[in-house]
C-alpha positions in Angstrom: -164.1 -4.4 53.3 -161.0 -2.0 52.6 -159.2 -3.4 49.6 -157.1 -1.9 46.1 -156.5 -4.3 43.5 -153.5 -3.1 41.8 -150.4 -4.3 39.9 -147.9 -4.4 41.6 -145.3 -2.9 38.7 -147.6 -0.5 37.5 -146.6 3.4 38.4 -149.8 4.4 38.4 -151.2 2.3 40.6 -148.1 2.8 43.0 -148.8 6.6 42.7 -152.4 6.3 43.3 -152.1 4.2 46.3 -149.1 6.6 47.7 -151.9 9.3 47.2 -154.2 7.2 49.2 -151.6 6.1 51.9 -153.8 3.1 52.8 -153.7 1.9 56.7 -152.8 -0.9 57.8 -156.1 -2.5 57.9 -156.1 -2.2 53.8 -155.6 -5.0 51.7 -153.4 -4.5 48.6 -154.2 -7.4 46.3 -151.7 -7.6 43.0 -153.8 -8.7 40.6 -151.2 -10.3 38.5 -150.6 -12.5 41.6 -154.3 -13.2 42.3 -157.1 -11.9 40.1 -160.0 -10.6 41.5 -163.0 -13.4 42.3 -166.4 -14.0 40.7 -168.5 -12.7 44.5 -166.3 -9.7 44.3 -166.5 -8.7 40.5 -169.9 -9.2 40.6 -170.4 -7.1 43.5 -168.5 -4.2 42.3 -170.9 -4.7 39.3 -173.8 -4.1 40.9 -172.3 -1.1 42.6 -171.1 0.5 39.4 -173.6 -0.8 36.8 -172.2 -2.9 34.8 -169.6 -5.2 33.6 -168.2 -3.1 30.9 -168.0 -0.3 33.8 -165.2 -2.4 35.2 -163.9 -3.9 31.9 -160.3 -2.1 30.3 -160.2 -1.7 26.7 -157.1 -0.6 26.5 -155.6 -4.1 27.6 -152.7 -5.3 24.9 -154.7 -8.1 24.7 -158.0 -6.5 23.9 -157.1 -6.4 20.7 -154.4 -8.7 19.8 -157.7 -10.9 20.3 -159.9 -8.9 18.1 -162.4 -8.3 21.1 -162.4 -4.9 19.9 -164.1 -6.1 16.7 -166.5 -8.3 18.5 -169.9 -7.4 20.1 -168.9 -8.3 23.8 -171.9 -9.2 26.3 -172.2 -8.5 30.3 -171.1 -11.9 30.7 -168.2 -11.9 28.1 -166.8 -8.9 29.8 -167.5 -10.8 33.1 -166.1 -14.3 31.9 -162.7 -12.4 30.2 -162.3 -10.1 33.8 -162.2 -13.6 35.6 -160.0 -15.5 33.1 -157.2 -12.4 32.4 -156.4 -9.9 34.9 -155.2 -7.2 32.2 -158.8 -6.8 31.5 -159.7 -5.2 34.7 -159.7 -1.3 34.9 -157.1 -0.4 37.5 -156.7 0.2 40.2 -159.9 -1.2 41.8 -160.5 0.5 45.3 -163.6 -0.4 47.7 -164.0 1.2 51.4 -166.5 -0.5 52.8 -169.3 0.3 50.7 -167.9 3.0 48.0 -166.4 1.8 44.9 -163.7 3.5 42.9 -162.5 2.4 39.4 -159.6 3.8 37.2 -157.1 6.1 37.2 -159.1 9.2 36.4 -158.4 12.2 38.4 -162.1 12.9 40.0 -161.9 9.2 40.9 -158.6 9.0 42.1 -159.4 12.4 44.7 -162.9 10.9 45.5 -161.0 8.1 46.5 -158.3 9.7 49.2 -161.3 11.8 50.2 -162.8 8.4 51.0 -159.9 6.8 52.9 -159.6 10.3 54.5 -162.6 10.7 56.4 
């Protein structure tokens, strides 16, 4: 599977996938549009670690909810991830069997590296 979960309005992500300048065999899922599914999350989990791994505190919502007070669980991250897409880190990139998450700059290079080879 080739795929980057992304918002669509989000600079960032536009930036990061110009960066990436996916073929056309890529899927580009906005994540507003369709949030990302329980068999895909919960691979992505197993490739990163964990559910937190994959979970974005810095979401509006986050706090506005008070989660940041709260002693979140694996499955509340998971359950929150599946219910509001603002909680997933972003962009989420998989080629085939690698796994990149976030905007950071050693992920975002690892990543064109990836779609590169």
């Amino acid at each position: 599977m080739k795929k980057i979960y992304h918002l669509a309005n989000c600079n960032t992500c536009q930036k990061i996938i110009a960066q990436i300048n996916p073929s056309e065999e890529v899927v580009l899922q906005n994540i507003k549009e369709q949030n990302i599914d329980e068999k895909t999350l919960d691979w992505m989990k197993e490739k990163v670690g964990s559910y937190e791994a994959l979970f974005s505190k810095r979401a509006m919502k986050y706090r506005a909810l008070g989660l940041n007070e709260m002693k979140l669980t694996e499955q509340d991250f998971r359950k929150y991830m599946l219910e509001e897409y603002t909680f997933l880190k972003r962009p989420f990139i998989i080629n085939e069997d690698e796994v990149f998450i976030g905007n950071a700059k050693k992920d975002v290079e690892a990543a064109v590296e990836s779609f590169n080879r």
